[in-house]
C-alpha positions in Angstrom: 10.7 9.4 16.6 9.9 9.4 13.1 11.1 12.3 11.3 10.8 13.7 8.0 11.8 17.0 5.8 9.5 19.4 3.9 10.3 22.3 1.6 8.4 25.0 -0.3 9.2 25.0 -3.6 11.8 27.8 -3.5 15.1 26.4 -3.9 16.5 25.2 -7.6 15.6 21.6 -8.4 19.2 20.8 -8.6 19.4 21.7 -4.9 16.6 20.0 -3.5 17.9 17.1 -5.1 21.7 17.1 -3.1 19.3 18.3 0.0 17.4 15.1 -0.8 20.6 13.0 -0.5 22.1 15.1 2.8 18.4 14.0 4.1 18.7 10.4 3.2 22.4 10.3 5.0 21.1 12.0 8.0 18.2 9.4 8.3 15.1 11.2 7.5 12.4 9.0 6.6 10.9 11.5 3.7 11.0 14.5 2.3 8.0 16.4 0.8 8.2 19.2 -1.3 5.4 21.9 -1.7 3.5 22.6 -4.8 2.5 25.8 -6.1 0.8 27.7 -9.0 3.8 30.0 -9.7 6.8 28.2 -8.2 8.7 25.1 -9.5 6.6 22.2 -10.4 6.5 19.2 -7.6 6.6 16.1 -10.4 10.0 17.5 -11.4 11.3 18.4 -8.1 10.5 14.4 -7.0 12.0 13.1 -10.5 15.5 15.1 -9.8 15.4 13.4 -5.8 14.7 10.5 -6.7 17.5 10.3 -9.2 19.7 11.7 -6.4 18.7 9.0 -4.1 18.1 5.2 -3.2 16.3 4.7 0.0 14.7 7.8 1.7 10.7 8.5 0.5 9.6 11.7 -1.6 6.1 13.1 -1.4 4.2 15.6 -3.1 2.7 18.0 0.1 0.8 18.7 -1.9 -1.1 18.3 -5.5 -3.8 19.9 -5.7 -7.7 19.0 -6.9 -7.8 22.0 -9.4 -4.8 21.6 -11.7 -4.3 18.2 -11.9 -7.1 15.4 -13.7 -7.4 12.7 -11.5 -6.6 10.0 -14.2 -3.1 12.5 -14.9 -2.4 12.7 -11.0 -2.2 8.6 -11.0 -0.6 7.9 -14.2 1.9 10.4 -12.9 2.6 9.0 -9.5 2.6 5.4 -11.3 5.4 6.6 -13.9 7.1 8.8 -10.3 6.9 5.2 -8.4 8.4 3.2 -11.3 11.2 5.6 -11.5 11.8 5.8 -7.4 11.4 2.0 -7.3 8.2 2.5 -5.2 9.5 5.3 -2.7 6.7 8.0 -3.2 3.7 9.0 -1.5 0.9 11.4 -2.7 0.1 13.7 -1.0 -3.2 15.4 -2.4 -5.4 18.7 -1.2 -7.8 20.2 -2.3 -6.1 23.4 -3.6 -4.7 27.2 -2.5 -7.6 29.4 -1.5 -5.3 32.5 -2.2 -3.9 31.2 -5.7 -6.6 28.5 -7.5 -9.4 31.8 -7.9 -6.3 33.4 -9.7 -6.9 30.7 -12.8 -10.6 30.7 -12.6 -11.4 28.1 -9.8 -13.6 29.0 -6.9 -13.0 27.2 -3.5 -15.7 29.6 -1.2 -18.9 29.9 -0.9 -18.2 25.9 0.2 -22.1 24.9 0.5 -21.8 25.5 -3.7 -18.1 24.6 -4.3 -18.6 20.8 -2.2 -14.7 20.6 -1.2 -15.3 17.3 0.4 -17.2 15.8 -2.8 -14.7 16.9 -4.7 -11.8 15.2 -2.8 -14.1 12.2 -2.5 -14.2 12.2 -6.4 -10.8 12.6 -7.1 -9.6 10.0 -4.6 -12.0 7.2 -6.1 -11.0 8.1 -9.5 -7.3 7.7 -8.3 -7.6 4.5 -6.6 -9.6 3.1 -9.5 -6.7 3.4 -11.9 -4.1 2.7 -9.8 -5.8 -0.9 -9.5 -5.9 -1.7 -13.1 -9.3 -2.4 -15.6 -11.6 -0.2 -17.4 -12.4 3.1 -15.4 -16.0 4.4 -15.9 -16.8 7.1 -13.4 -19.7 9.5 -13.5 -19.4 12.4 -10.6 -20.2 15.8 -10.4 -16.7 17.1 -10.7 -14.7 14.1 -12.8 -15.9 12.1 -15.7 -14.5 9.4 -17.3 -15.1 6.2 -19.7 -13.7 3.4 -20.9 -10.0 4.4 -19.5 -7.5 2.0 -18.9 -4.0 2.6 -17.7 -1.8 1.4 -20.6 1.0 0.0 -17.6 0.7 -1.5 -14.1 2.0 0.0 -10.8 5.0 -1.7 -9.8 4.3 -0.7 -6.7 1.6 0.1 -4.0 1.7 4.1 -3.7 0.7 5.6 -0.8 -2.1 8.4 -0.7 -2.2 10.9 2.1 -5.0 14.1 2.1 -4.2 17.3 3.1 -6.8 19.4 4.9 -7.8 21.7 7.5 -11.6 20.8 7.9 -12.6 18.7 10.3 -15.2 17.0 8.2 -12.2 15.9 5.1 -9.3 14.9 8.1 -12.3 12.4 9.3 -12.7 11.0 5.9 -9.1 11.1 5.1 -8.8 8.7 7.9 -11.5 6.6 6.2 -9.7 6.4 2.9 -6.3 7.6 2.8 -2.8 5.9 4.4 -2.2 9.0 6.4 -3.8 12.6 6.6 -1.4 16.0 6.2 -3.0 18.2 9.5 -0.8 21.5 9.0 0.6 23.1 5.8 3.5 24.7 8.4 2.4 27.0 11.6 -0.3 25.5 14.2 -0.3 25.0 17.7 0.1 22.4 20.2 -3.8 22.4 20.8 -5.0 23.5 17.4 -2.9 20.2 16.0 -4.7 17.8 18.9 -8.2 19.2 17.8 -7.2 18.2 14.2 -5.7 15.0 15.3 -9.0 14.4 17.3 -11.0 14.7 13.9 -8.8 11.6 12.8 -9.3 9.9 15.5 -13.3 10.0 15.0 -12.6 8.5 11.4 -10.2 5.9 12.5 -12.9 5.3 14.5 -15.9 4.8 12.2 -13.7 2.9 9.7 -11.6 0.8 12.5 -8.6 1.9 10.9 -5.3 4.1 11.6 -3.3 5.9 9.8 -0.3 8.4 9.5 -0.9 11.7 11.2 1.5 13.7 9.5 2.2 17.3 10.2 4.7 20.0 8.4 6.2 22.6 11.0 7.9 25.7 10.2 11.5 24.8 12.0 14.4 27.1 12.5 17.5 26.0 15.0 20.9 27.6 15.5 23.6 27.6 18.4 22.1 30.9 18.9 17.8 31.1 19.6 18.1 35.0 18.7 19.2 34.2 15.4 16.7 31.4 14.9 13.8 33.5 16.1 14.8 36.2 13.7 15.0 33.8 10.5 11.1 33.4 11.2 10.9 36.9 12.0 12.2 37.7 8.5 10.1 34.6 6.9 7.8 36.4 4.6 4.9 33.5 4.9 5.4 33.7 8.3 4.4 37.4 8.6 1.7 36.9 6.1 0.5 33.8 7.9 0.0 35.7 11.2 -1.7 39.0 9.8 -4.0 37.3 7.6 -4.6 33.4 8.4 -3.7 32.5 12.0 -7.0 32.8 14.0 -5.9 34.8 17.1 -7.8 32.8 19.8 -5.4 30.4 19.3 -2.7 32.3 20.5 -4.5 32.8 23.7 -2.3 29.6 25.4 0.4 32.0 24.9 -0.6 35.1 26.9 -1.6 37.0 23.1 -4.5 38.6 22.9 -6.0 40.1 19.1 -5.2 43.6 19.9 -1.8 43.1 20.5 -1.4 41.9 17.0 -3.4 45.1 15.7 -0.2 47.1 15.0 1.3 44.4 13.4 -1.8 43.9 11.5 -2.3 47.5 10.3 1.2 47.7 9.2 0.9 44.6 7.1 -2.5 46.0 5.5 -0.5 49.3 5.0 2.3 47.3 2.7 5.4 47.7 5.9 6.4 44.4 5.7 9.4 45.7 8.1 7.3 47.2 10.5 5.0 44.2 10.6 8.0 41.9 10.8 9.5 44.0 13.9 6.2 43.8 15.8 6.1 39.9 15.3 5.6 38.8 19.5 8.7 36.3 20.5 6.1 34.5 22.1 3.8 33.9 18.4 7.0 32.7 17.0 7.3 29.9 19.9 3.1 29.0 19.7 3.2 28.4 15.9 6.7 27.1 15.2 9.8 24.5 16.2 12.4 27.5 17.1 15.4 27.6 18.8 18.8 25.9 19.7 18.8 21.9 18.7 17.8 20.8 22.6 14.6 23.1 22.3 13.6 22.1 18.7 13.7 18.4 19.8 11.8 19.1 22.6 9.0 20.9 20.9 9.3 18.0 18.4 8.1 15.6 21.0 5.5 18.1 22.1 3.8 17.3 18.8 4.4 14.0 19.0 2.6 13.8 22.2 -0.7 15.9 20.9 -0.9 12.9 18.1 1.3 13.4 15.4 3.5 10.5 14.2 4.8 11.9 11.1 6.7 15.4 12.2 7.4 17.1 8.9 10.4 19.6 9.6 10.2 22.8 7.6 13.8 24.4 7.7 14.1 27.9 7.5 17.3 30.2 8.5 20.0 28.3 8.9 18.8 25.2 6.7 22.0 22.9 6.5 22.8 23.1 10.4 18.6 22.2 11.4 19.0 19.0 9.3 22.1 18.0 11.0 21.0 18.8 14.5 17.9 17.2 14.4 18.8 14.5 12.5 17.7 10.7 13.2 21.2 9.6 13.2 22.8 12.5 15.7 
């Protein structure tokens, strides 16, 4: 099975970079670190790992639409690929819906913010400077004339889209080498619906492509203590009171008002009462939890619903998940 690692973009630089090289010794494939308005920077983080390292890939999970020009995004990942000696992938979405209003960027009502245009946009504009010659592109979102990148990619560079919407993962499959279906907590079923939306553009284009999937992960010799690390996970909480549609939970015997409490304690600003009503059962639906044998086996769960790209999120007890689960043990 194919296996790589994903981080948000919490720890120092200087430690994703060593965990960059543990990765590459244990035999992950990638590793693909978040980006975020008001954490570290993702271009830097990928710089520092791929100084650190000589085979294993780095991806961005993601860039996002809002931040980024089009022609900056590809001269970037041009300069990132010459440095790596072709190992990096980018990974592109359209942006945070909870963080991109915060600088003046609307992503709702979508019938007058036209995500998908806007991805289309950005991705042609990509592509087009990535294959050399004067750029001259007139959309409704990105303009620009008479650009030429001064240098040429050493290197082909992978592109993969992020998204939730069924409409983008179809197109992603149209365009894109591989489509990102989770940003870290989905189920079983809600992961085969998405891979099902890929499917129908692999279809239309007669193409496949990487079906790649973060999932929040914790393992230790002891479940208890594994549960509890996503327990404790802030985003985690947050996820479930605000994001995580309840009727997808359903599989798993829970039902909307039992996460009420929860709910009302989170609105109320108790973290720790919201984190103490979490429901075991939510943890196991949403996340790879447990003692090394389990994780692998929800691993392969995934696997089976369509996803050939698992993207292990380490929580907890970080150092031990990457040596249990990794390729080599």
């Amino acid at each position: 099975m194919r296996l790589a690692l994903g981080f948000n973009p919490v720890m120092s630089v200087a430690d994703a970079a060593k965990t960059a090289s543990l990765a590459e010794s244990m035999g992950y494939e990638s590793m693909w670190m978040h980006e975020s308005l008001f954490q570290r920077d993702v271009v830097t983080y990928i710089s520092a790992m791929a100084g650190a390292t000589r085979t294993i890939g780095l991806g961005s999970g993601v860039m996002n639409t809002f931040t980024r020009h089009p022609v900056t995004a590809a001269a970037t990942f041009a300069s990132l690929s010459e440095l790596s000696g072709g190992r990096v992938t980018f990974g592109l979405g359209l942006g945070s819906f909870p963080t991109i209003p915060l600088i003046g960027h609307q992503i709702f009502p979508v019938q007058k913010t036209r995500p998908l245009e806007r991805i289309k946009e950005y991705v042609a504009v990509v592509k087009m400077v990535w294959e050399g010659g004067k750029v001259d592109f007139d959309g409704e979102f990105f303009h620009v004339h008479n650009l030429t990148l001064g240098f040429k990619p050493d290197a082909r560079i992978p592109l993969y889209i992020a998204s939730l919407s069924p409409r983008t993962q179809a197109f992603a499959a149209s365009v894109a080498d591989g489509v990102i279906l989770s940003p870290a907590l989905s189920t079983r079923e809600v992961t085969a619906k998405m891979v099902r939306n890929v499917e129908a553009g692999e279809a239309k284009a007669g193409r496949k492509v990487v079906r790649a999937s973060y999932m929040m992960t914790s393992v230790d010799a002891d479940p208890a203590k594994a549960a509890q690390a996503v327990r404790d996970y802030y985003f985690f909480v947050y996820q479930l009171s605000e994001v995580v549609d309840p009727a997808s939970l359903e599989p798993y015997g829970i039902r909307e008002e039992q996460l009420a409490p929860l709910k009302a304690a989170w609105r109320k600003g108790d973290v720790a009462e919201a984190k103490r009503l979490v429901p075991e059962s939510a943890i196991e639906a949403l996340t790879v939890t447990g003692d090394g044998d389990h994780a692998k086996a929800r691993l392969k769960e995934y696997e089976k619903s369509g996803v050939t790209l698992p993207i292990a999120m380490p929580i907890g007890n970080v150092r031990y998940a990457i040596e249990e689960l990794s390729p080599k043990a």
